[in-house]
N, C-alpha and C positions, 0 to 999 in steps of 0.2 A: 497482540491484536485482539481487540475486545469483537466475540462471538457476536453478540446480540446488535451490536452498532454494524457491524460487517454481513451480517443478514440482512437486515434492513436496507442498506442501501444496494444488495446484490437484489433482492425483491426488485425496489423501484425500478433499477437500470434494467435487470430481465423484461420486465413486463413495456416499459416503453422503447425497448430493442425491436421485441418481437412483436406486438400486437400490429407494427405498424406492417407484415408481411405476412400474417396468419392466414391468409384467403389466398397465399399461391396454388393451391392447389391440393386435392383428397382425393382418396380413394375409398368403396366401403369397406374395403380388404382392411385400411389401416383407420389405428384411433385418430377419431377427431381432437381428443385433447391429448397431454401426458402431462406430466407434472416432476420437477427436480425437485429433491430433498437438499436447500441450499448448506444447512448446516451440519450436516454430511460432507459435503463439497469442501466447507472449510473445515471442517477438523479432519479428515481424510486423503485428500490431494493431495499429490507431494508438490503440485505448484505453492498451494498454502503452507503446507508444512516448510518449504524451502524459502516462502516470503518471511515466516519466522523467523526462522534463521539467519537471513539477513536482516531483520530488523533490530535481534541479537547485537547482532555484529555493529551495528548504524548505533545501536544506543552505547555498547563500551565505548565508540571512539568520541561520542559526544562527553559519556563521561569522562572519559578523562583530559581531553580537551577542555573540561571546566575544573578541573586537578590542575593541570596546568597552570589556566586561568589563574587561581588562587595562588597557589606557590608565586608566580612570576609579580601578583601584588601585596603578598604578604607583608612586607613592610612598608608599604604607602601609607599616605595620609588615611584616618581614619574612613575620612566622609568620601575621599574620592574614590579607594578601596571599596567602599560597600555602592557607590553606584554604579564600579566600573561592572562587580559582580552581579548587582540587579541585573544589568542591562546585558551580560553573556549568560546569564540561566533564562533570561525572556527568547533572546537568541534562540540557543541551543533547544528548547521547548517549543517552539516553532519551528526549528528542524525536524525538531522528530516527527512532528502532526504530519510536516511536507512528506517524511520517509515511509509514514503510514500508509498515507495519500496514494504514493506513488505506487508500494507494493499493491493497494487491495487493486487499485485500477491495471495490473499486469493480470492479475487474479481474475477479474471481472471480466478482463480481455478475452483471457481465454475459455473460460465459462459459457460466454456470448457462444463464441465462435461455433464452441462441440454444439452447443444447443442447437442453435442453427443449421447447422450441418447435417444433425438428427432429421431435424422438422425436416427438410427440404427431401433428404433421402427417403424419410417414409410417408413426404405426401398428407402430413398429419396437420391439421390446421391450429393448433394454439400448444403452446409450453406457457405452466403457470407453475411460478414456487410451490413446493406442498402445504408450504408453514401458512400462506393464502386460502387454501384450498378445507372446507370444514371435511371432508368426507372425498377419499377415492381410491378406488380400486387398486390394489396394489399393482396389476397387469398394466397400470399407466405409468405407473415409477419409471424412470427411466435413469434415476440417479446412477445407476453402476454403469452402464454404457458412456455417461457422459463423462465419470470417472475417470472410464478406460481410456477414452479419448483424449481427457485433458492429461492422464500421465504419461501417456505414449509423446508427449512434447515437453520441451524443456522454458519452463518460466527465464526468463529474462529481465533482471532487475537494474534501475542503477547503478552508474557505481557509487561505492560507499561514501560517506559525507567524510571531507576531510577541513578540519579545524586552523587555524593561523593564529597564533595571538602574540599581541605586542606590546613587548615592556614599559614599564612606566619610563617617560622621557630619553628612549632609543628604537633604534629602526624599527620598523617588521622583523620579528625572527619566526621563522616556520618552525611551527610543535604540534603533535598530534592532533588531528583534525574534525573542523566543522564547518559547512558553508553557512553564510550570512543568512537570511532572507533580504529581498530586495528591499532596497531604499536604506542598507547599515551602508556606513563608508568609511574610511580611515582614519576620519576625526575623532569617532569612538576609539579611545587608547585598545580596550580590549571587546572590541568588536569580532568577529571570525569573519571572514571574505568569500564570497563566492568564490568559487573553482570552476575552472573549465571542467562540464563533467564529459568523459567520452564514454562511449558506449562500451562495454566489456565482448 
């Protein structure tokens, strides 16, 4: 999961989370602003670290789901061979982006939450990214509290993408796994199939 892209949109989504509740309420006791070190967050977290981890995992079975793929039309016709494999590496390549997807928004999930949680307990009226922020006091960081917070819970991911692929001129047979994106359907010879996915 690329740092720099997973900051950027952890920024946007923080900042229109919370701006829209910053005025519940202050005390003078407590800071009016504080500020997360978001890339901190993701390279730190064991929710990020363990999105990793699963994404590990989501990209073996994609590749070899397209191992698969290859082997089962190794001996096709040249031209239909090479589109059936354009069209399962298009596939599989939009799966992953979906399993990115999926992870940083678990990520993000729980981010939001500790933050929010923070603000409302200490009465503080704005959380701003630090990577935002030219200049602050370190006494507003608040990144290792929100830390503590997010590892004291366990991230939640889907489950793994699982693959289908089907022989030149015979049934469906099930082989290590990948779901489709919407709108593939079974007229692509080696298309992969959504899967019912259940919650783990």
């Amino acid at each position: 999961m690329r740092h720099t892209a997973t900051t950027l949109a952890l920024t946007a989504l923080l900042a229109a989370c919370l701006l829209g509740g910053c005025l519940e309420g202050s005390t003078s006791a407590a800071p009016q602003t504080a500020v997360v070190d978001l890339e901190r967050i993701m390279s730190q977290s064991r929710a990020a670290e363990a999105g990793r981890a699963h994404l590990a995992q989501a990209r073996r079975r994609l590749e070899q789901g397209f191992a698969d793929l290859q082997k089962a039309w190794a001996k096709a016709p040249d031209k239909e061979r090479e589109a059936v494999l354009r069209d399962g590496a298009l596939t599989l390549r939009r799966q992953m982006a979906a399993e990115e997807a999926a992870v940083q928004n678990v990520v993000n999930g729980l981010l939001l939450e500790e933050v929010k949680a923070w603000r409302k307990a200490h009465k503080a009226a704005l959380v701003l990214p630090r990577q935002n922020v030219l200049d602050a006091d370190d006494t507003l960081d608040i990144t290792a509290s929100v830390l503590k917070g997010m590892d004291a819970r366990k991230a939640v991911f889907p489950a793994l993408p699982v693959v289908s692929v089907k022989l030149p001129g015979a049934e469906q047979k099930a082989a290590p796994q990948a779901p489709a994106q919407a709108g593939q359907t079974d007229k692509t010879p080696a298309a992969p199939r959504t899967p019912d996915r259940k919650k783990r």
